[in-house]
N, CA, C and O atoms as a GROMACS GRO file, in nm:
protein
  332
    1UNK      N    1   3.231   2.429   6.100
    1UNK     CA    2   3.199   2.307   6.168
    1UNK      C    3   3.099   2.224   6.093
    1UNK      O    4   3.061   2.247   5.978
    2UNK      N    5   3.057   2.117   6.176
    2UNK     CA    6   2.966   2.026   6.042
    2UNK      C    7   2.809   2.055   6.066
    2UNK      O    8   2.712   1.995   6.021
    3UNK      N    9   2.815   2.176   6.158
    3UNK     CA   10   2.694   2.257   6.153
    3UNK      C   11   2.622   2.310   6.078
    3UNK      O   12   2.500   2.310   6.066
    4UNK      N   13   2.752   2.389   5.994
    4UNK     CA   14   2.692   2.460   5.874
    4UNK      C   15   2.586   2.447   5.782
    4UNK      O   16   2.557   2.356   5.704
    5UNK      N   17   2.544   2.537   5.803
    5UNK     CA   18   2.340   2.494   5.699
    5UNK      C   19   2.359   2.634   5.590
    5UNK      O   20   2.430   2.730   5.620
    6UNK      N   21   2.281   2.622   5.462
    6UNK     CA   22   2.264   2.660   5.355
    6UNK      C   23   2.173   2.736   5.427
    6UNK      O   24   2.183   2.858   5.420
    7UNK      N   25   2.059   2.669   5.515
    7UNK     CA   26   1.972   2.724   5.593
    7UNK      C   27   1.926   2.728   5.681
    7UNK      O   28   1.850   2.644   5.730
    8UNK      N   29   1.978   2.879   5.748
    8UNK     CA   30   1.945   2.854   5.894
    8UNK      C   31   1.851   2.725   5.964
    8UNK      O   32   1.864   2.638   6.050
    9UNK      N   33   1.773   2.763   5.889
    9UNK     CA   34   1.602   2.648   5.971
    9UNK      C   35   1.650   2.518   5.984
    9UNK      O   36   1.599   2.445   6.069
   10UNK      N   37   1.772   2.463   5.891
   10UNK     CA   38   1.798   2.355   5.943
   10UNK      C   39   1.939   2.320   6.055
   10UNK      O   40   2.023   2.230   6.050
   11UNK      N   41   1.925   2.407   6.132
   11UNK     CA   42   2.014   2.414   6.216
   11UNK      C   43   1.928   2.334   6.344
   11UNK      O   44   1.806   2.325   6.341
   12UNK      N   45   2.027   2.268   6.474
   12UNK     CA   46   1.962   2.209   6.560
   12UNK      C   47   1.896   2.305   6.671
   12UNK      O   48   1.834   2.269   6.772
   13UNK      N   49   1.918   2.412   6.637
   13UNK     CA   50   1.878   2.518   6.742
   13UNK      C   51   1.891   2.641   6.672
   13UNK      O   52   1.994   2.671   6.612
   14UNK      N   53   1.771   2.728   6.679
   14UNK     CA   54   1.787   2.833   6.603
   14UNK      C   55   1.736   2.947   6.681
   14UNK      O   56   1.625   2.985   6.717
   15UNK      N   57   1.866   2.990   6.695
   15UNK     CA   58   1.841   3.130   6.809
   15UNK      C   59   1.948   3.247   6.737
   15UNK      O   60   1.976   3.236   6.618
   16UNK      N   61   2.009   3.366   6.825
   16UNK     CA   62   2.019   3.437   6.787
   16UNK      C   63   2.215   3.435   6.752
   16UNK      O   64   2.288   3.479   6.663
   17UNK      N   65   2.232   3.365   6.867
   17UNK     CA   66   2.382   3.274   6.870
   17UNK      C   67   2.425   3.140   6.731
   17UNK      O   68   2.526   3.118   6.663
   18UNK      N   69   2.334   3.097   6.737
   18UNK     CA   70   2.347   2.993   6.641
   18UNK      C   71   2.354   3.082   6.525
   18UNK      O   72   2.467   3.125   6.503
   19UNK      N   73   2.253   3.123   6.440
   19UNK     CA   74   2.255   3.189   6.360
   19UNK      C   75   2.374   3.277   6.298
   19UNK      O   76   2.431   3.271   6.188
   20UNK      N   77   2.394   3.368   6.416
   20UNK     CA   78   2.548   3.376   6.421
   20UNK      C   79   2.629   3.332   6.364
   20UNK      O   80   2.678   3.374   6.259
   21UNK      N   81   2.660   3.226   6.433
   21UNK     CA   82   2.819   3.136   6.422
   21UNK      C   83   2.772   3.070   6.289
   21UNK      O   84   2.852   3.016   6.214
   22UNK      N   85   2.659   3.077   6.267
   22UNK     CA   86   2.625   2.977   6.107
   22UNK      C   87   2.680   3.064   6.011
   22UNK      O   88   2.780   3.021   5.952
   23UNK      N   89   2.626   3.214   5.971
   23UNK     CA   90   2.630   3.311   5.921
   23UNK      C   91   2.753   3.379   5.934
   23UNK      O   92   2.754   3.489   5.879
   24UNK      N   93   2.900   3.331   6.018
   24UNK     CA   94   3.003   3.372   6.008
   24UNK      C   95   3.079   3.240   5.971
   24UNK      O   96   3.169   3.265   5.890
   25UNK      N   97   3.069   3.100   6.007
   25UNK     CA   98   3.104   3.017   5.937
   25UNK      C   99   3.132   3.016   5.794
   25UNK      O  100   3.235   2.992   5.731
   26UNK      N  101   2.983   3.056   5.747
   26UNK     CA  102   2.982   3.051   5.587
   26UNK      C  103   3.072   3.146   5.548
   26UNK      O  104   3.143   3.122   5.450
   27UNK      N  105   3.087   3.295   5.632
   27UNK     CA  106   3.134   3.409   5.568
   27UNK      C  107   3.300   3.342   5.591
   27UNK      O  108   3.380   3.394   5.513
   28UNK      N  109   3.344   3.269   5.657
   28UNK     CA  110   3.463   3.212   5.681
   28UNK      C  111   3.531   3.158   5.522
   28UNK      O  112   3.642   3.173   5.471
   29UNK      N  113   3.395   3.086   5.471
   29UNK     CA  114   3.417   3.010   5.389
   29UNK      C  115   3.406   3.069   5.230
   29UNK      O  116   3.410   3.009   5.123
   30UNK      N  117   3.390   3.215   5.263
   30UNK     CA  118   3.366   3.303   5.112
   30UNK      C  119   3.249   3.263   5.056
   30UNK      O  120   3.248   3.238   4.936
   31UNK      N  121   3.103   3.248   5.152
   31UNK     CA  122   2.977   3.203   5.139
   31UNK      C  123   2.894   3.322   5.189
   31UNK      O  124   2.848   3.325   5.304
   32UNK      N  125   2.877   3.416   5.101
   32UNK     CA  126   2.820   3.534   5.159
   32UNK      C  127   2.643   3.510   5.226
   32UNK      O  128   2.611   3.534   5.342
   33UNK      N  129   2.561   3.463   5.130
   33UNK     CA  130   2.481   3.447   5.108
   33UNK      C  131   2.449   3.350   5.251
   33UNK      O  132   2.536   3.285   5.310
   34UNK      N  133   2.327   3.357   5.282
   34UNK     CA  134   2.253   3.205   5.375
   34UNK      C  135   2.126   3.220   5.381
   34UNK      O  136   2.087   3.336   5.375
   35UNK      N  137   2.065   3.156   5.389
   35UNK     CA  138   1.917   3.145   5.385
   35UNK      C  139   1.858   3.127   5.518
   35UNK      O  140   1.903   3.034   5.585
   36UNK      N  141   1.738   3.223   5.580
   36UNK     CA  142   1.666   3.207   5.677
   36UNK      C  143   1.491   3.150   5.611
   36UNK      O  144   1.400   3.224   5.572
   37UNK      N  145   1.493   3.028   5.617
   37UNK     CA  146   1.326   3.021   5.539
   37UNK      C  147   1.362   3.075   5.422
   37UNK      O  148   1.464   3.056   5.356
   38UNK      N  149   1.258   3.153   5.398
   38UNK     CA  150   1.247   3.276   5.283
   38UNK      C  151   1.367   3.383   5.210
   38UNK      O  152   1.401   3.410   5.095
   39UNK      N  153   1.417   3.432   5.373
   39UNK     CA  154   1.480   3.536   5.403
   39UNK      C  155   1.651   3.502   5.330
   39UNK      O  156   1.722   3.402   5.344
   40UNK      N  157   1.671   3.600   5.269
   40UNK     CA  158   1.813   3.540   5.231
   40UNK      C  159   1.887   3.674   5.298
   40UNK      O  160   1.840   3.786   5.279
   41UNK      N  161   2.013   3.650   5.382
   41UNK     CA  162   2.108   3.688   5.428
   41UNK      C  163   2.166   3.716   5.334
   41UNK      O  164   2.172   3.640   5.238
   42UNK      N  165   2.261   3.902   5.338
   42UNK     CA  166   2.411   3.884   5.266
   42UNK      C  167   2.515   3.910   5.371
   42UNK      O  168   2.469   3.978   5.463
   43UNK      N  169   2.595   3.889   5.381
   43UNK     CA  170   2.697   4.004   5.434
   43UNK      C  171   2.818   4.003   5.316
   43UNK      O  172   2.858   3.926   5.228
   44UNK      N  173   2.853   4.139   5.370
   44UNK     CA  174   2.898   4.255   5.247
   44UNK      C  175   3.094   4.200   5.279
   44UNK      O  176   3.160   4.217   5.382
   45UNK      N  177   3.128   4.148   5.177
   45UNK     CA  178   3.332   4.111   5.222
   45UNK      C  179   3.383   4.207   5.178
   45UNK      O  180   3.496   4.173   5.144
   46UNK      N  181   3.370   4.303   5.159
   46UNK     CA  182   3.432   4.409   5.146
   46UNK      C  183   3.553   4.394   5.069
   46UNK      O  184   3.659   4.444   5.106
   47UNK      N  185   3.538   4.311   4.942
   47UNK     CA  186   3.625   4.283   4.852
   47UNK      C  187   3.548   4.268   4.746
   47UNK      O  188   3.429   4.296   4.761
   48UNK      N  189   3.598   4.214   4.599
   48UNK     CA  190   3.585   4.177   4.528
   48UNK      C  191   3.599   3.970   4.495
   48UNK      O  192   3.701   3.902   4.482
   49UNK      N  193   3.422   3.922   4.492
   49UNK     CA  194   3.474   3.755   4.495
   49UNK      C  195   3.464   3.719   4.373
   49UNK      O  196   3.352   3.690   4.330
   50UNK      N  197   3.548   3.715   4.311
   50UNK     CA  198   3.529   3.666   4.130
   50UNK      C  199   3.474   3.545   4.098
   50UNK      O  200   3.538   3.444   4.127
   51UNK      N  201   3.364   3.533   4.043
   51UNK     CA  202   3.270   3.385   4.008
   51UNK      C  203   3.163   3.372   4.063
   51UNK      O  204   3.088   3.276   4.044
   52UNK      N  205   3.121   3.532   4.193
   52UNK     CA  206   2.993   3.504   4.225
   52UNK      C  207   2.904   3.551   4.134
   52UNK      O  208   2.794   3.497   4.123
   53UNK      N  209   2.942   3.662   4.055
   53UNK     CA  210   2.826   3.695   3.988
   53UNK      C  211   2.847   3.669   3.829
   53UNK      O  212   2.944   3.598   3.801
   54UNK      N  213   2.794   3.701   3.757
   54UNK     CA  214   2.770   3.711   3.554
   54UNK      C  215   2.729   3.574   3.531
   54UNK      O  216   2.720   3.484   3.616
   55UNK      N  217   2.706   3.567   3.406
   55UNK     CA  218   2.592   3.514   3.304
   55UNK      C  219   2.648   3.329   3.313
   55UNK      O  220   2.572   3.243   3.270
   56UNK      N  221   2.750   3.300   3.359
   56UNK     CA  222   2.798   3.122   3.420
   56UNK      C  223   2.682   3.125   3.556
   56UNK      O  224   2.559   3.133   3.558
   57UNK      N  225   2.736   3.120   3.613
   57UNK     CA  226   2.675   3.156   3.741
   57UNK      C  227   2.535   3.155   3.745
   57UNK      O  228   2.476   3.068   3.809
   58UNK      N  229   2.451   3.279   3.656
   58UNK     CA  230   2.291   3.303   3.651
   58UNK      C  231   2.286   3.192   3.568
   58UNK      O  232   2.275   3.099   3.648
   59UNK      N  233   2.286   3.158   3.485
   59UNK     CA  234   2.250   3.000   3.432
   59UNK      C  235   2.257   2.891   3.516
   59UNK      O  236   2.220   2.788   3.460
   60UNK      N  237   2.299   2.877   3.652
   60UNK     CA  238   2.330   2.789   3.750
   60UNK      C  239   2.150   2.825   3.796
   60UNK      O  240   2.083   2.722   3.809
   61UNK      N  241   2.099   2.912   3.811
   61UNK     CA  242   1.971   2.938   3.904
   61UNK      C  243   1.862   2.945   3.789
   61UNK      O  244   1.746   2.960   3.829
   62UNK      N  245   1.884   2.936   3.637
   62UNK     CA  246   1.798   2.921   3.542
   62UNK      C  247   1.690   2.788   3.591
   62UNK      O  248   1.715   2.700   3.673
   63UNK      N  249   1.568   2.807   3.515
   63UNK     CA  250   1.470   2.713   3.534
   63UNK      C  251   1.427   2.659   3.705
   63UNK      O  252   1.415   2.730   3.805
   64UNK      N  253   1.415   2.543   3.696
   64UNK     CA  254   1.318   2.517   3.810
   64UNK      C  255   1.424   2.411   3.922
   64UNK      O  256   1.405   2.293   3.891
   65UNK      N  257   1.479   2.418   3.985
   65UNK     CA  258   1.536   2.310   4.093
   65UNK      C  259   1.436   2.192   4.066
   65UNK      O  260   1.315   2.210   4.054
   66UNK      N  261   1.503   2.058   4.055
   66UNK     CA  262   1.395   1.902   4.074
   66UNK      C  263   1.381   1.904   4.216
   66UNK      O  264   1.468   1.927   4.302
   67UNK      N  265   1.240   1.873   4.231
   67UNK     CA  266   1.133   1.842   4.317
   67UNK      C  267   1.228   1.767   4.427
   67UNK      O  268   1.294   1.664   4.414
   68UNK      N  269   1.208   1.883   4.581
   68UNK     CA  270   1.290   1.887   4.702
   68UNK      C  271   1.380   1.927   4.704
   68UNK      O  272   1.441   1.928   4.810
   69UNK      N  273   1.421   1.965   4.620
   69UNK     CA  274   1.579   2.067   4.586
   69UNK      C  275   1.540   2.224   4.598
   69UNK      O  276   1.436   2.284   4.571
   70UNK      N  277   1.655   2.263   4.648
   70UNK     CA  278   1.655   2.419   4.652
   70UNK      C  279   1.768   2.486   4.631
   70UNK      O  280   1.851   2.487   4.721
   71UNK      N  281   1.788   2.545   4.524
   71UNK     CA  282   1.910   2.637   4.498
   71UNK      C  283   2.024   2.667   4.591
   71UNK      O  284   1.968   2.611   4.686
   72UNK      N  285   2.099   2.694   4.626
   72UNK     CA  286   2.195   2.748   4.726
   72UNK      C  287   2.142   2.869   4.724
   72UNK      O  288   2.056   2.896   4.640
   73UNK      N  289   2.179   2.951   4.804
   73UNK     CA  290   2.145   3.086   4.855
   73UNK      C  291   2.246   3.172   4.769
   73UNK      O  292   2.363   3.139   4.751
   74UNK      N  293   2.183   3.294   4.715
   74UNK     CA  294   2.207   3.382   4.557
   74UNK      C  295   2.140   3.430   4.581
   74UNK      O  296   2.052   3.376   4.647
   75UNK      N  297   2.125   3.594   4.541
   75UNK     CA  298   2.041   3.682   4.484
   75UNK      C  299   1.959   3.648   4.345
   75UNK      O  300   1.853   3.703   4.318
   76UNK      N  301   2.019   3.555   4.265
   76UNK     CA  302   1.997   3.447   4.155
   76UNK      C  303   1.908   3.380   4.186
   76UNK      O  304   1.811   3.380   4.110
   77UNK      N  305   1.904   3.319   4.276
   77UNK     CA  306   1.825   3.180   4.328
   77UNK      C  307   1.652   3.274   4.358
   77UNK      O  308   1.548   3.233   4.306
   78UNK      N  309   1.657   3.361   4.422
   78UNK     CA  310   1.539   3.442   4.457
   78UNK      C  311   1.462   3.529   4.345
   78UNK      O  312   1.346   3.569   4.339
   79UNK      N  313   1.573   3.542   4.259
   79UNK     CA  314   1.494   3.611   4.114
   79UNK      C  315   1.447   3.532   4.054
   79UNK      O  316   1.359   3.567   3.975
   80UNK      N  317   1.494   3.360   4.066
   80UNK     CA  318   1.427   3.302   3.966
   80UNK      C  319   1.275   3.196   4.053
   80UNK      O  320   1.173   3.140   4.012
   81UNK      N  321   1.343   3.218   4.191
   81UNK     CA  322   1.155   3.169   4.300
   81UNK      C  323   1.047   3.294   4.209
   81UNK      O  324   0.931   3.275   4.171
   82UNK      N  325   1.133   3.421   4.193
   82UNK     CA  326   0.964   3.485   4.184
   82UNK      C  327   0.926   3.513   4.083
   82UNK      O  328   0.826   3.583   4.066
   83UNK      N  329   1.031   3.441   3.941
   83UNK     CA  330   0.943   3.438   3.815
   83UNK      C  331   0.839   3.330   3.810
   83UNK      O  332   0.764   3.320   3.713
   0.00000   0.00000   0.00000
């Protein structure tokens, strides 16, 4: 729906339902990953998604996002907040 947030927090209501349906939306959409604040969500597809991970990809989360930008949600994106 046109709900869908990268991150939870910017949802219009953030409870335990919303969150939810956000966090299965994305998984709808082969978007494992979502961001709570800080907190990054996975859930596990119990497949194989070709293009989420190797060295294309980690160069996508290299260096610094421009000022008000924030990565999409990655295990990538969080390795490179805590260098």
């Amino acid at each position: 729906g046109a709900g869908v947030a990268e991150d939870c927090v910017a949802l219009p209501r953030l409870d335990e339902a919303a969150l939810l349906e956000n966090v299965c939306e994305r998984y709808a959409r082969r978007e494992i990953y979502t961001y709570v604040a800080q907190v990054l969500l996975a859930v596990n597809p119990y497949e194989d998604l070709p293009g989420l991970y190797g060295e294309t990809v980690m160069q996508q989360y290299a260096g610094r996002p421009r000022p008000g930008a924030r990565a999409p949600p990655h295990p990538y994106a969080v390795a490179a907040a805590a260098l």
